[in-house]
Each structure stands twice: as C-alpha cells, then as structure tokens.
N, C-alpha and C positions, 0 to 999 in steps of 0.2 A: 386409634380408631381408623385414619386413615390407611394406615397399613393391615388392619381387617379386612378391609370394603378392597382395598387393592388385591390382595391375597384371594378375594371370594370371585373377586372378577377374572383375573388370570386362572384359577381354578374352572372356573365355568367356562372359559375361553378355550381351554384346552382338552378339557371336554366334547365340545364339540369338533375338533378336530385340529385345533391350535393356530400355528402361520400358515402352516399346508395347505387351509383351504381360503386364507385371507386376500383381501387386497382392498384397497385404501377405501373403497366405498362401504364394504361389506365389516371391516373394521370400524369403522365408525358409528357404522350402524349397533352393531355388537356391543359396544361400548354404551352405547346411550341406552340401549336395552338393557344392559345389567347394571349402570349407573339408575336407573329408574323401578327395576325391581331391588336393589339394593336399598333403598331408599325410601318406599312403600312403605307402609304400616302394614303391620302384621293384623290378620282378622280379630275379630273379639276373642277367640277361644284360646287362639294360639298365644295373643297378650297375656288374657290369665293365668296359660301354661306359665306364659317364660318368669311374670312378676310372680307367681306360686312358686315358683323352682330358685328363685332370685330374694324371698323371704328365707326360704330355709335354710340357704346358705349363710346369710346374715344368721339369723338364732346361732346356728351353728357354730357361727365363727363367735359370736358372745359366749356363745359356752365354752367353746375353746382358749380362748383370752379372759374369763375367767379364771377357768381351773389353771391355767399357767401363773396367772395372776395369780392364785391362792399358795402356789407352788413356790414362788418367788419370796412369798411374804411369810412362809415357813422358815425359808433360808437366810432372808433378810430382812425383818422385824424392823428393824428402822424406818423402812418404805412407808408404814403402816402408820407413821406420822403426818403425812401429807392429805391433805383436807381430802375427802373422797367426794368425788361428782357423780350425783345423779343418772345414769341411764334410764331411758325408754323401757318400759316393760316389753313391747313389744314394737315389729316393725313398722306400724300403722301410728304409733304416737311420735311425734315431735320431739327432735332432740332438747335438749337444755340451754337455752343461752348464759354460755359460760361469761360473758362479756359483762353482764351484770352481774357477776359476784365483789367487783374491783377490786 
C-alpha cells in the first residue's frame, strides 16, 4: 500500500512539472497536499462505485476457484476426501469460523 500512495504522489508530482519547478518550501508543500488528498475518503458515490466493482471481482474469482477446483477434482479424486468448508453465498455474508470445527 505504501508503495501505491508513493507511486500516486510522484505521479502527480510530475505532473505538475516535477523537480524543475520545485524548492524545499514548495516541495513540502506538494507533499502534504497529496499526502492529504491521498488519504481523504472518497465521496459516497464513488465508495459505492469502487465496493460495487470490488464485489464483483470477488464472485468472480469464486467462480474462478471454483471451476478450477472442479477441474482438479476430475483429475485427482482423492482431494474429494478432505471435509469441505462452507463458503458465503455471497459477498455481504460472513465467512465461516473455521476455528470451531477442531
């Protein structure tokens, strides 16, 4: 993560015209402004967007590890012995505490 938030800041550093227009006041400055827009919450709509786009990739990837899963247990039937755990129907439910199965 930190190397995201580093990566968005130099990005937007350079943007505005990079060291060429810098100097120690004006750098610091720069710095605290995109440390603090980095940092912001995103408004309600755009949260929605990004946890809506952030479900569907999960489903996604169950169905992906799924069918791979099914794929595996074509080829290796043995697998097919090992107790199966429960998953979430969807991404809004609670995973399973595997902890209490002991």
């Amino acid at each position: 993560m930190t190397e995201t938030i580093v990566n968005a800041a130099l990005k937007r550093v350079r943007d505005r015209g990079g060291n060429s227009v810098l100097n120690r006041g004006s750098a610091t400055r720069q710095i605290l402004d995109e440390l603090i827009e980095l940092t912001s919450s995103p408004g309600k709509a755009e949260w929605k967007r990004k946890m809506a786009a952030a479900a569907l990739r999960v489903e996604h990837s169950r169905r992906d590890h799924a069918e791979a899963q099914r794929a595996q247990n074509l080829h290796n039937p043995v697998r097919l012995i090992a107790k199966h755990r429960p998953q979430p129907a969807s991404f809004a439910e609670a995973w399973p505490n595997l902890l209490d199965d002991g």
